[in-house]
N, C-alpha and C positions, 0 to 999 in steps of 0.2 A: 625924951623926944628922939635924942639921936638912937637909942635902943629899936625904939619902935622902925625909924628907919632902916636901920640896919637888916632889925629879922624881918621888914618887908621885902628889901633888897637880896637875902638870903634866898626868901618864898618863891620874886621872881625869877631868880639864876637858877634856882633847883625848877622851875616850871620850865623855863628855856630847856634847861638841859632834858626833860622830859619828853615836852614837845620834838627837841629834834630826834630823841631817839625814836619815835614813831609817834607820841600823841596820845590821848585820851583815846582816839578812834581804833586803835589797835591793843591787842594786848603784848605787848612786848616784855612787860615783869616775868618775876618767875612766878608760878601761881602758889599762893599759903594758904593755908587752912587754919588761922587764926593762930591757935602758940605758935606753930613750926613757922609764921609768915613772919618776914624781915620788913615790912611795914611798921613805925613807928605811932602812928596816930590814928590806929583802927586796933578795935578790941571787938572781939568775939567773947558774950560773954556768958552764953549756953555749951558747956564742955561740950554738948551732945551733938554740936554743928560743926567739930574739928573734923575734918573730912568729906564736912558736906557742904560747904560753903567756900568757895576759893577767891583770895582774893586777888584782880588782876592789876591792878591799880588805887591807888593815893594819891592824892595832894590838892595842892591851892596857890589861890591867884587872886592877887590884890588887884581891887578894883579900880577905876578911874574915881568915883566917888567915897573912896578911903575903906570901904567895906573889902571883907575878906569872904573872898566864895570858896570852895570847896567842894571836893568828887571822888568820887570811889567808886571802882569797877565789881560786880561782884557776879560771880558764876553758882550756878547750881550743879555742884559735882554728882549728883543723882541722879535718877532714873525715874523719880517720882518728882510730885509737886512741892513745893517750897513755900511754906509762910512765913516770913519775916518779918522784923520789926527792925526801922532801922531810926538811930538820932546823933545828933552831934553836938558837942560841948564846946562853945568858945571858949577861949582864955586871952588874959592878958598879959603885957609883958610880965609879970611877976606867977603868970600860972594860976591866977585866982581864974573861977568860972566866971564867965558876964552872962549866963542864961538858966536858967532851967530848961532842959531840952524838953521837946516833945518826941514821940515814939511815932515814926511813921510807916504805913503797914506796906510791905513790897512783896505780890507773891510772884513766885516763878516758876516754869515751865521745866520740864525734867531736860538739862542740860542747856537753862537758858541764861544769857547774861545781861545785865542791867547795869545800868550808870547813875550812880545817886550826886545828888548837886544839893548844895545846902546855900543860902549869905548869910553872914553874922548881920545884925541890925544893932554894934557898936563898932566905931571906928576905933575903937582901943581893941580889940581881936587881933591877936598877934600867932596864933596857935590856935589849937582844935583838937578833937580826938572825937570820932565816928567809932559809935558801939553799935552793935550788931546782935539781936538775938531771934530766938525761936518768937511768932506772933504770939501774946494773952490774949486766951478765949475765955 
């Protein structure tokens, strides 16, 4: 219990600290292209979208109701259209998954950016990790 505490309390000081540097609303990070991004809990996992995919933001925010929401900012570094698939994997204090994610389809405008939001539906969700690929047709 006190664990779970803890890396809630962690989630929301690193969210504070987010918040004041400008916010979800802004892009204030540096932008990554999946390997080269310093983002920990986003994977890019089509090689073929390093470059084309930027990402402007990460993170999460525990909820009043014990739920763990989560968001990622994500930009279309191209000049063409963008179909994606985007899902997120909760975890629990120990790293196990609490979900089978589902793949949900985001397309984009050539140099447009979008904000994905996810909640866990287990209040043991202590971590995350938002993967990222090309849309299955």
């Amino acid at each position: 219990m006190q664990l779970v505490r803890a890396a809630t309390l962690m989630q929301a000081l690193t969210l504070c600290a987010f918040i004041g540097a400008g916010g979800p609303g802004q892009a204030n990070a540096d932008e990554g292209s999946g390997a080269g991004s310093a983002f920990d809990n986003i994977e890019i996992v089509d090689e073929s979208l390093n470059g084309q995919v930027a990402i402007l933001r990460v993170g999460s925010q525990p909820e009043e109701n014990g739920l763990l929401t989560v968001f990622a900012g994500l930009k279309n570094a191209t000049g063409h259209r963008l179909d994606l698939e985007v899902e997120t994997i909760y975890k629990d204090q120990s790293g196990n998954d609490l979900n089978a994610a589902s793949w949900i389809p985001l397309t984009f405008k050539p140099h447009e950016e979008k904000s994905y939001r996810s909640a866990s539906i287990s209040s043991r969700a202590v971590d995350f990790l938002i993967r990222v690929r090309s849309e299955k047709r």
